[in-house]
Each structure stands twice: as structure tokens, then as C-alpha cells.
N, CA, C and O atoms as a GROMACS GRO file, in nm:
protein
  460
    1UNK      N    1   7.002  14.223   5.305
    1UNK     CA    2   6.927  14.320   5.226
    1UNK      C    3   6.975  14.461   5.259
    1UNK      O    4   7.000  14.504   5.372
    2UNK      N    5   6.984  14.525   5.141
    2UNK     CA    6   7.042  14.700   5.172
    2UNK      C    7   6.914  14.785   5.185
    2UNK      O    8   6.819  14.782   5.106
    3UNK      N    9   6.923  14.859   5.294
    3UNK     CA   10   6.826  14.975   5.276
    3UNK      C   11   6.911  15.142   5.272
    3UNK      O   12   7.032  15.165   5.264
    4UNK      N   13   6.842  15.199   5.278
    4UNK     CA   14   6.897  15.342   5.237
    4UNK      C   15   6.817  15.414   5.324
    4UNK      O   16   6.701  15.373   5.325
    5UNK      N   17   6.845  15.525   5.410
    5UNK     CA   18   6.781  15.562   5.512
    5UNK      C   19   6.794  15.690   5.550
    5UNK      O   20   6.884  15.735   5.622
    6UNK      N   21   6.648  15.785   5.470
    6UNK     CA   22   6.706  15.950   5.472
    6UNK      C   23   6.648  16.005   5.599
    6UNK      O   24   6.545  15.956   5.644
    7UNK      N   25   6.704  16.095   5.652
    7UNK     CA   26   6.662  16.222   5.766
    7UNK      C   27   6.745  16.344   5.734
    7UNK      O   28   6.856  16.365   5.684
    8UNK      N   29   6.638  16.419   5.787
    8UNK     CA   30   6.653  16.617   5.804
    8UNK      C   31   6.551  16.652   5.689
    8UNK      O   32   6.596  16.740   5.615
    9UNK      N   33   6.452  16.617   5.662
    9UNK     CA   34   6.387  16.705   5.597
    9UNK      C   35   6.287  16.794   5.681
    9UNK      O   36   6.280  16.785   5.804
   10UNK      N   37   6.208  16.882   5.602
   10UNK     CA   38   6.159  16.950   5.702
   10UNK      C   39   6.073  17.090   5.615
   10UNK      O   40   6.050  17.091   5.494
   11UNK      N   41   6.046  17.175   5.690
   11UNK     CA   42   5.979  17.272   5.666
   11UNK      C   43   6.065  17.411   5.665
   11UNK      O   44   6.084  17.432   5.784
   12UNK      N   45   6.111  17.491   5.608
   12UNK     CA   46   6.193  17.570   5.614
   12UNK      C   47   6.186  17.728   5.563
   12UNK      O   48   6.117  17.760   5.466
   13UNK      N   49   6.246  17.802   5.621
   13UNK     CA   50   6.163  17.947   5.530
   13UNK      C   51   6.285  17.976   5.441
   13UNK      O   52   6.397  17.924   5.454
   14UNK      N   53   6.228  18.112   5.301
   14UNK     CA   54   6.330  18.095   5.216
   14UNK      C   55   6.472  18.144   5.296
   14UNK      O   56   6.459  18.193   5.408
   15UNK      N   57   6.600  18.131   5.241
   15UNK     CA   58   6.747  18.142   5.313
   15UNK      C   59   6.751  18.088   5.379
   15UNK      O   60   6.861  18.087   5.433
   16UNK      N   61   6.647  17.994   5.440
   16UNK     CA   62   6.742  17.913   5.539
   16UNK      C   63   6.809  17.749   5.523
   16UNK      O   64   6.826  17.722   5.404
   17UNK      N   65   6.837  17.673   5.586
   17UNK     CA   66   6.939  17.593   5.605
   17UNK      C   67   6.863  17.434   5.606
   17UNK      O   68   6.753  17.423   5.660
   18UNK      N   69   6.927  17.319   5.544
   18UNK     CA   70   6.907  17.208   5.610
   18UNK      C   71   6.998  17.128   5.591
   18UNK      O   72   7.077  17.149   5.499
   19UNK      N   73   7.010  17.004   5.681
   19UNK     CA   74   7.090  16.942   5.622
   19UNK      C   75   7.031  16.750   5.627
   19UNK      O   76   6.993  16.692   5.728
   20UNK      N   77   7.040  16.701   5.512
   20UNK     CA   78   7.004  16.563   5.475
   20UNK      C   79   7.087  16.485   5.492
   20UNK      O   80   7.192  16.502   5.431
   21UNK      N   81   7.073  16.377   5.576
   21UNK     CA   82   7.157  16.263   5.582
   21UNK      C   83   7.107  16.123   5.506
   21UNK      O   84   6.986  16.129   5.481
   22UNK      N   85   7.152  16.034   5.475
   22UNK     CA   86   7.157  15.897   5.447
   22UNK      C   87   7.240  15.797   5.426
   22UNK      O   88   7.320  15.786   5.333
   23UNK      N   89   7.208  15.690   5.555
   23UNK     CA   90   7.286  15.597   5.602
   23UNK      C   91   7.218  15.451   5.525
   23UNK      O   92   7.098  15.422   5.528
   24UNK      N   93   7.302  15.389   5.472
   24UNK     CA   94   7.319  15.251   5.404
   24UNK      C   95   7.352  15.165   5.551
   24UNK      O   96   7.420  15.192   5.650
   25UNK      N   97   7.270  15.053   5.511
   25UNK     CA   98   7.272  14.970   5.652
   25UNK      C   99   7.250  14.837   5.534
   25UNK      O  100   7.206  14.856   5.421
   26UNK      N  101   7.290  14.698   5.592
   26UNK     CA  102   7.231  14.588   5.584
   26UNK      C  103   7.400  14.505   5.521
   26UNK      O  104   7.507  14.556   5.554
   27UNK      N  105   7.393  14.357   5.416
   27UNK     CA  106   7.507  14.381   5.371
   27UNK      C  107   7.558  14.424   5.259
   27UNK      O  108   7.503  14.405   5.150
   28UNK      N  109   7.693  14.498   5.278
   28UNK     CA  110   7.684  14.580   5.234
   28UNK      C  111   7.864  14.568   5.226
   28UNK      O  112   7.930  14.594   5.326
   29UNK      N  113   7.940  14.518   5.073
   29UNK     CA  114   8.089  14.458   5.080
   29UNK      C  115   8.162  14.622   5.058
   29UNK      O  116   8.259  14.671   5.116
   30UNK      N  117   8.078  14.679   4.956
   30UNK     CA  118   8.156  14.838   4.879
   30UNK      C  119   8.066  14.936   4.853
   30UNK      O  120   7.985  14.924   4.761
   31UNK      N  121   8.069  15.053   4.937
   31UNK     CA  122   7.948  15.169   4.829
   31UNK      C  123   8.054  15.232   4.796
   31UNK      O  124   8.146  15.270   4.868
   32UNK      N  125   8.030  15.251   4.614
   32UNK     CA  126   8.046  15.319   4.554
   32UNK      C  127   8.056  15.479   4.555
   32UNK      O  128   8.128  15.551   4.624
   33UNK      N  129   7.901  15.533   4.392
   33UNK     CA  130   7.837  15.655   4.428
   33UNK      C  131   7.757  15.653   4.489
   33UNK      O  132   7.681  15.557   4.502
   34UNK      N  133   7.747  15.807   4.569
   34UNK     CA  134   7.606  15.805   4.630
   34UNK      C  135   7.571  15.958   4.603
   34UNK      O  136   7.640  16.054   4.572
   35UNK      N  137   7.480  15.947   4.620
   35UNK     CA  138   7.409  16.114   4.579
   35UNK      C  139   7.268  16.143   4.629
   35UNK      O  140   7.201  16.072   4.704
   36UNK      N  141   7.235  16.256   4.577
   36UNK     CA  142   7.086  16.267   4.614
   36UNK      C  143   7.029  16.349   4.467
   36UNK      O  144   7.085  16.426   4.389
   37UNK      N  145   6.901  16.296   4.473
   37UNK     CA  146   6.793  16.330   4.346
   37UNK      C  147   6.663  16.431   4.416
   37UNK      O  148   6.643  16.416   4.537
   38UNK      N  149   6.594  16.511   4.354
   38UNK     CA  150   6.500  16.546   4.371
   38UNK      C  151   6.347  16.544   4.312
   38UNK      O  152   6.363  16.550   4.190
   39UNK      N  153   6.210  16.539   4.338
   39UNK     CA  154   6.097  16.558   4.227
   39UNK      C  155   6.029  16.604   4.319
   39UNK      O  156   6.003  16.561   4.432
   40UNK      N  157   5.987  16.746   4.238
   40UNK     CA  158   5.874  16.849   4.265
   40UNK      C  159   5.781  16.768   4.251
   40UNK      O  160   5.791  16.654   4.206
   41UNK      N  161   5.653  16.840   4.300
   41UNK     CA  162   5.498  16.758   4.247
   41UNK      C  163   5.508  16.776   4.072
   41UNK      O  164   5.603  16.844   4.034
   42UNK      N  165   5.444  16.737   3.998
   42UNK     CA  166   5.426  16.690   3.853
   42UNK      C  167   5.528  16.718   3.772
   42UNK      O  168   5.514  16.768   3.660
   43UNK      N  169   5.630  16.691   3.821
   43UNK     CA  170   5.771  16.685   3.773
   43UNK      C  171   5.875  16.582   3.770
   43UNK      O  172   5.880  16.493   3.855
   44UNK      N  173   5.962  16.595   3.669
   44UNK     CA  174   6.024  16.416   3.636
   44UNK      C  175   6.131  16.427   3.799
   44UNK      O  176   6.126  16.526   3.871
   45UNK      N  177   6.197  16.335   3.823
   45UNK     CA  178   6.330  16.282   3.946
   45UNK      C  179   6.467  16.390   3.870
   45UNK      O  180   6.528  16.355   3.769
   46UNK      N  181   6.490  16.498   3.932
   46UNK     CA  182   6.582  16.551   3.897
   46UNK      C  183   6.749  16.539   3.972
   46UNK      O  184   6.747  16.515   4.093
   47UNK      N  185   6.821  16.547   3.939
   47UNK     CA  186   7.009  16.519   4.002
   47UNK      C  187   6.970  16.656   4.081
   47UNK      O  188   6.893  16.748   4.056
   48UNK      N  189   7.059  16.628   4.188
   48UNK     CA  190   7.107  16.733   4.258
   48UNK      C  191   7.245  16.724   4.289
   48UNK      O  192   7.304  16.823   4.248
   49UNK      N  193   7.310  16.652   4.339
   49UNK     CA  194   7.434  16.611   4.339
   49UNK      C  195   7.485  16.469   4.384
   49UNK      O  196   7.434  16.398   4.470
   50UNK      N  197   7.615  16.436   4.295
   50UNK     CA  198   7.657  16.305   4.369
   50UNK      C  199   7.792  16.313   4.390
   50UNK      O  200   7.858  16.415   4.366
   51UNK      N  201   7.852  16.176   4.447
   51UNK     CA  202   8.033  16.212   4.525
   51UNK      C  203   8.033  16.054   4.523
   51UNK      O  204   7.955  15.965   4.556
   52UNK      N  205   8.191  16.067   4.453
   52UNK     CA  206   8.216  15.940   4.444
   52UNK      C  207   8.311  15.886   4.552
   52UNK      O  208   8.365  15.972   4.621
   53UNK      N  209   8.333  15.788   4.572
   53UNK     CA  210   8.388  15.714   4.662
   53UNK      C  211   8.484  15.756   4.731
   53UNK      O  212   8.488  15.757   4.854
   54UNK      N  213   8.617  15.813   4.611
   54UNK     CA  214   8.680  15.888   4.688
   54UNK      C  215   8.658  16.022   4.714
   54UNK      O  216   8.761  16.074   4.757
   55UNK      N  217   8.544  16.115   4.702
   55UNK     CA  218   8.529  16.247   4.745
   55UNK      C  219   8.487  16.320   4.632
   55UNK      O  220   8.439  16.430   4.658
   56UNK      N  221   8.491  16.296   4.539
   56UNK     CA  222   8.478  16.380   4.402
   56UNK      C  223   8.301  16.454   4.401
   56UNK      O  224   8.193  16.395   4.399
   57UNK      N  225   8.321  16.540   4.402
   57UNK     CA  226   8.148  16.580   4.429
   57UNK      C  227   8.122  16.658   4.252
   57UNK      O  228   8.198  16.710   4.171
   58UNK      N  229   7.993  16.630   4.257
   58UNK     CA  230   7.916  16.670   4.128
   58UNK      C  231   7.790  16.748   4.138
   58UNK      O  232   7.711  16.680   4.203
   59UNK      N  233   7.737  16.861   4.101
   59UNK     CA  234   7.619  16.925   4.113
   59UNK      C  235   7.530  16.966   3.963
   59UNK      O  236   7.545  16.966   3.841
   60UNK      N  237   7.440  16.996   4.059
   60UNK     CA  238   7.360  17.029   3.926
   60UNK      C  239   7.337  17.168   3.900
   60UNK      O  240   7.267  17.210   3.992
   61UNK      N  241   7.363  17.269   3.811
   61UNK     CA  242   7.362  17.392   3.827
   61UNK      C  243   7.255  17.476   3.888
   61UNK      O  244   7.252  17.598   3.872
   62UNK      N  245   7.144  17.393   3.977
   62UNK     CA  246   7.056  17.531   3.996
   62UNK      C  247   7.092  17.527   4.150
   62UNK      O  248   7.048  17.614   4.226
   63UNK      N  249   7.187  17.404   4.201
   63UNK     CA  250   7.212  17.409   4.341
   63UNK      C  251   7.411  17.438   4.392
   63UNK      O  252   7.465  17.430   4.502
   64UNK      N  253   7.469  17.472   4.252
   64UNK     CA  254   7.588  17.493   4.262
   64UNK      C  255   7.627  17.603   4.347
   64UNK      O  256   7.587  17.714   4.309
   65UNK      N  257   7.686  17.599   4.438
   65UNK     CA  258   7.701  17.763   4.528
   65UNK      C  259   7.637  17.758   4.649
   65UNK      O  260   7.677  17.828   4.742
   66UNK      N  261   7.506  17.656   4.664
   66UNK     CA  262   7.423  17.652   4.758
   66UNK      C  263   7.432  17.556   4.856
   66UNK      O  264   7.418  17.591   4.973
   67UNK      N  265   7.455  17.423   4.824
   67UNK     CA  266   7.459  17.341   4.825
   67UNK      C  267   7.597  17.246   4.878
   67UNK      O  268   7.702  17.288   4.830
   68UNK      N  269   7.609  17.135   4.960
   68UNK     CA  270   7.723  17.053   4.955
   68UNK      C  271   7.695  16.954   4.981
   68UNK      O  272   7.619  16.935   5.076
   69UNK      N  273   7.751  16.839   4.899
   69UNK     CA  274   7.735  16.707   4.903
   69UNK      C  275   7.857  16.632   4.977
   69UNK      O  276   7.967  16.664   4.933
   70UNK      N  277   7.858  16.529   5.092
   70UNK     CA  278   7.978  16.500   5.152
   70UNK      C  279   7.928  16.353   5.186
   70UNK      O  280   7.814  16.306   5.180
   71UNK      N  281   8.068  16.285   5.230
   71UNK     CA  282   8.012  16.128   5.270
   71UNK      C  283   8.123  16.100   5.382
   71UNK      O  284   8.245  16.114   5.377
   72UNK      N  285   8.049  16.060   5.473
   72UNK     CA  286   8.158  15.939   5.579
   72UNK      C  287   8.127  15.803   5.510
   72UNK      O  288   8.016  15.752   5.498
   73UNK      N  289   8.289  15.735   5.452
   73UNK     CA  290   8.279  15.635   5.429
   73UNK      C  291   8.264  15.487   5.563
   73UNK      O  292   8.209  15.377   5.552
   74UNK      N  293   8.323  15.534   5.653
   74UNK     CA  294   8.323  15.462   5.752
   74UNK      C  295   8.196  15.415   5.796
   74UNK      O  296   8.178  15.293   5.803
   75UNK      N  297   8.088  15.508   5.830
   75UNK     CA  298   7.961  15.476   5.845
   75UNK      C  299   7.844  15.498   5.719
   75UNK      O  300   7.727  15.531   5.743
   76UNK      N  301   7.898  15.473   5.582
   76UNK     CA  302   7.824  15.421   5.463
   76UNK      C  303   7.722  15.531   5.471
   76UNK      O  304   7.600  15.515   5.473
   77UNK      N  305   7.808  15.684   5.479
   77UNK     CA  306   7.611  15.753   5.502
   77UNK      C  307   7.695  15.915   5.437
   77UNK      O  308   7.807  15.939   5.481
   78UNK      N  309   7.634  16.011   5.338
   78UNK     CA  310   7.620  16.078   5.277
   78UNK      C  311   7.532  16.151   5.307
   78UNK      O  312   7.413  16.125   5.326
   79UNK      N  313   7.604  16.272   5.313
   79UNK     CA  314   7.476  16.433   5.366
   79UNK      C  315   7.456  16.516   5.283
   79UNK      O  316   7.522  16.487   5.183
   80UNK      N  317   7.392  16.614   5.268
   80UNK     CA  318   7.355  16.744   5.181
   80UNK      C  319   7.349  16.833   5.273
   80UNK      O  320   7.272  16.829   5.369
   81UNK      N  321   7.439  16.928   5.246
   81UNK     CA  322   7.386  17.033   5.310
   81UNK      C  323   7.302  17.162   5.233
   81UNK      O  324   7.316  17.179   5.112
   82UNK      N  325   7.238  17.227   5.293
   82UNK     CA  326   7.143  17.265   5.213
   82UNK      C  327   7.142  17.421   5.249
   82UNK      O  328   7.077  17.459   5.346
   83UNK      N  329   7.225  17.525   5.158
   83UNK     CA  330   7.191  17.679   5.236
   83UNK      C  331   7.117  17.758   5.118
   83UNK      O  332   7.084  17.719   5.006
   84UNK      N  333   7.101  17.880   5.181
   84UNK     CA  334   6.988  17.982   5.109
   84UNK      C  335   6.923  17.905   5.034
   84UNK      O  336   6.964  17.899   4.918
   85UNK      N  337   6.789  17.811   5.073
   85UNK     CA  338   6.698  17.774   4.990
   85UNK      C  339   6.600  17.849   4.958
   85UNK      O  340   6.567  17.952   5.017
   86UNK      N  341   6.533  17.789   4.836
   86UNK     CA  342   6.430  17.907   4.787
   86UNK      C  343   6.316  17.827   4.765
   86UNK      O  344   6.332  17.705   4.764
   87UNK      N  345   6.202  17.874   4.747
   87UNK     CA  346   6.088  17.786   4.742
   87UNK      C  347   6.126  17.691   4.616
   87UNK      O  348   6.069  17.582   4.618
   88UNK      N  349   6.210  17.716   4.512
   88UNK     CA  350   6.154  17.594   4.385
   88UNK      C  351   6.259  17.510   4.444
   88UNK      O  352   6.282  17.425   4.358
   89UNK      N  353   6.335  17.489   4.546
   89UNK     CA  354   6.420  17.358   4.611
   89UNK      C  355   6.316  17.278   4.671
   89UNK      O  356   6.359  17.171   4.713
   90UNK      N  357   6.179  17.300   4.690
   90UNK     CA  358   6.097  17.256   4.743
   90UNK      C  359   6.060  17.080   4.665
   90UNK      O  360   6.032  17.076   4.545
   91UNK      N  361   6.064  16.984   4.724
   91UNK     CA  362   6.029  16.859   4.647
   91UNK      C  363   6.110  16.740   4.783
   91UNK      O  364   6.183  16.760   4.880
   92UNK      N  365   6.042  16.606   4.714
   92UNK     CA  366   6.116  16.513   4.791
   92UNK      C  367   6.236  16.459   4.736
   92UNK      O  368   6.263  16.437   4.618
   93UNK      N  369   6.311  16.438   4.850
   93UNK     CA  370   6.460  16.433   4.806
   93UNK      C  371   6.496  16.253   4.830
   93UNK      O  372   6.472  16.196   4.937
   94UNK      N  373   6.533  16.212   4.759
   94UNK     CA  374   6.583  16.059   4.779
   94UNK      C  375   6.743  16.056   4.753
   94UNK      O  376   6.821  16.119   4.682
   95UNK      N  377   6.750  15.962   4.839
   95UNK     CA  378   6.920  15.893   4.854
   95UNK      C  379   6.927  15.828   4.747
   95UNK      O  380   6.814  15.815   4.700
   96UNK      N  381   7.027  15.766   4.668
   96UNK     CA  382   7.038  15.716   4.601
   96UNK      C  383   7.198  15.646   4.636
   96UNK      O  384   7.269  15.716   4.708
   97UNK      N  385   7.256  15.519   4.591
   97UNK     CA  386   7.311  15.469   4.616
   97UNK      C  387   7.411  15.328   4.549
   97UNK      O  388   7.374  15.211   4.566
   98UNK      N  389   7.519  15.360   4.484
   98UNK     CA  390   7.554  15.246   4.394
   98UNK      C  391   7.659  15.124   4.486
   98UNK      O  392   7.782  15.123   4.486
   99UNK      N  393   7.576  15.035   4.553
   99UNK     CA  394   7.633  14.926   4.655
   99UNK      C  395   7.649  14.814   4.577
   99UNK      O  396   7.561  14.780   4.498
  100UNK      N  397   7.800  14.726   4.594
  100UNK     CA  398   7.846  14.651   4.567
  100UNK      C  399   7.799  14.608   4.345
  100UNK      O  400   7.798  14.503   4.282
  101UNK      N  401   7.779  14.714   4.315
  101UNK     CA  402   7.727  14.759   4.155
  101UNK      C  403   7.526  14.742   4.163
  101UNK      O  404   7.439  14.703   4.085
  102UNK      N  405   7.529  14.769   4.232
  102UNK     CA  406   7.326  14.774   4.247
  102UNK      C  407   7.303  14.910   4.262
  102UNK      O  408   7.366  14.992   4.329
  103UNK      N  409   7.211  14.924   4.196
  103UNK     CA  410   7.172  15.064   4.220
  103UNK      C  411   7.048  15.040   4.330
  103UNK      O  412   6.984  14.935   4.334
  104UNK      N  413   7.022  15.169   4.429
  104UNK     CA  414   6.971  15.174   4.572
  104UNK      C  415   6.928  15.316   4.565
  104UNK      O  416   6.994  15.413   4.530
  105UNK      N  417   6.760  15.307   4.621
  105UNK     CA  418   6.723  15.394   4.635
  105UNK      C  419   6.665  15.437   4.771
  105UNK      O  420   6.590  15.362   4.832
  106UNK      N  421   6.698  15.555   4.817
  106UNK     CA  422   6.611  15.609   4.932
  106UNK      C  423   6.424  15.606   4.950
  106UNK      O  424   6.342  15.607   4.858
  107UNK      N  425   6.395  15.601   5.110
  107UNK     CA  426   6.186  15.624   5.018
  107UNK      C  427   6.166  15.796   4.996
  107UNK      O  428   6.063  15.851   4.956
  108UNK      N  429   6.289  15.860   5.032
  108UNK     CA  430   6.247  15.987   5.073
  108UNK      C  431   6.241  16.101   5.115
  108UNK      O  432   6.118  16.096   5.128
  109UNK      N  433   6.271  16.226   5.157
  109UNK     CA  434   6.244  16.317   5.253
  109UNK      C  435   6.202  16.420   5.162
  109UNK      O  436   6.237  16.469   5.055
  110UNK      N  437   6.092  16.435   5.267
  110UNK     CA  438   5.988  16.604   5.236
  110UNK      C  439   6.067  16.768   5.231
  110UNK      O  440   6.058  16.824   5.341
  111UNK      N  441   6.120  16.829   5.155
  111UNK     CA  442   6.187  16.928   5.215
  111UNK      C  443   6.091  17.020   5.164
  111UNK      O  444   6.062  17.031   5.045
  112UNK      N  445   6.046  17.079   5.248
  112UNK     CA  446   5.934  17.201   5.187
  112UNK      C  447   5.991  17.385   5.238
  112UNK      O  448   5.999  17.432   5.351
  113UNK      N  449   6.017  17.442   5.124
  113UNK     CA  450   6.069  17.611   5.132
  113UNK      C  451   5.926  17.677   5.118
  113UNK      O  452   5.841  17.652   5.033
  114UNK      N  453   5.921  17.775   5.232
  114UNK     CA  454   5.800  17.831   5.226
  114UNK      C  455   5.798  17.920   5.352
  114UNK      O  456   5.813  17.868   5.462
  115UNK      N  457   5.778  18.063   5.339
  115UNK     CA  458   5.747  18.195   5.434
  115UNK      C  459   5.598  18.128   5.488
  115UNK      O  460   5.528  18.190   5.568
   0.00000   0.00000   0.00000
């Protein structure tokens, strides 16, 4: 069974920094894409960015400039890094994950922007 497994979220003031990891564990023959999504409270699951297998990274324009999406393929795990955030980056962030053609989801991380 695959799980998907996020850390670094957190509490943060505006401009500053985080960075999200998520590691794919279980079996597991090929990951694909992997990326990360976001949803504010009463708001739909929005893209933030994804990177394909071989490196190709993709963003979404309100995190272009800010933002970097990267992956160690060796240890099946994909980061975000996260600079000058502002309060509307605020929401939970899920891994997402296309293993052996299944799509895979993270449960999570809290990233909250706030003075």
C-alpha cells in the first residue's frame, strides 16, 4: 500500500519562509508526477505546483517567483519551498502523487501566514 507523507507546515509571519516535504513510502515500482495542491477554508483544492519525473516544474501564477517545487527521485519525496508568504498562501497543502499510474494523495499540512 502507498502512502504519501507531508511535513513543514507551520505557523509563519508574512515574508517569511517554509519549506514542505513529501515522502512516498510503501510499494512503490515508478513515481511519476508529483506536486502539491492547496484549499483555503470555503474554497475549492487549488494547483500550486507540480514536476515531472524528470525535473520539469510547473506553477500556478499567484506562487510563480515565490515559490519552488523540487524532487529527490532516489528517496520518492518532493519539497516546496515556500518564500515571502502572504496571508492568502494561508490553507492546507496536500501532496499529491502519480505512482505506478494511480493517483495519490497527501492527508495534509496546515500552513498558516499571519503577524
Amino acid at each position: 500500500q502507498v502512502q504519501l507523507v507531508e511535513s513543514g507546515g507551520g505557523l509563519v509571519q508574512p515574508g517569511g519562509s517554509l519549506r514542505l516535504s513529501c515522502a512516498a513510502s510503501g510499494s512503490i515500482f515508478r513515481v511519476n508526477a508529483m506536486g502539491w495542491y492547496r484549499q483555503a477554508p470555503g474554497k475549492q483544492r487549488d494547483l500550486v505546483a507540480t514536476i515531472t519525473s524528470g525535473g520539469n516544474p510547473n506553477y500556478a501564477d499567484s506562487v510563480k517567483g515565490r515559490f519552488t517545487i523540487s524532487r529527490d527521485n532516489a528517496k520518492n519525496t518532493v519539497y516546496l519551498q515556500m518564500n515571502s508568504l502572504k496571508p492568502e498562501d494561508t490553507a492546507v497543502y496536500y501532496c499529491n502523487a502519480n505512482i505506478d499510474y494511480r493517483n495519490y494523495w497527501g492527508e495534509g499540512t496546515l500552513v498558516t501566514v499571519s503577524s
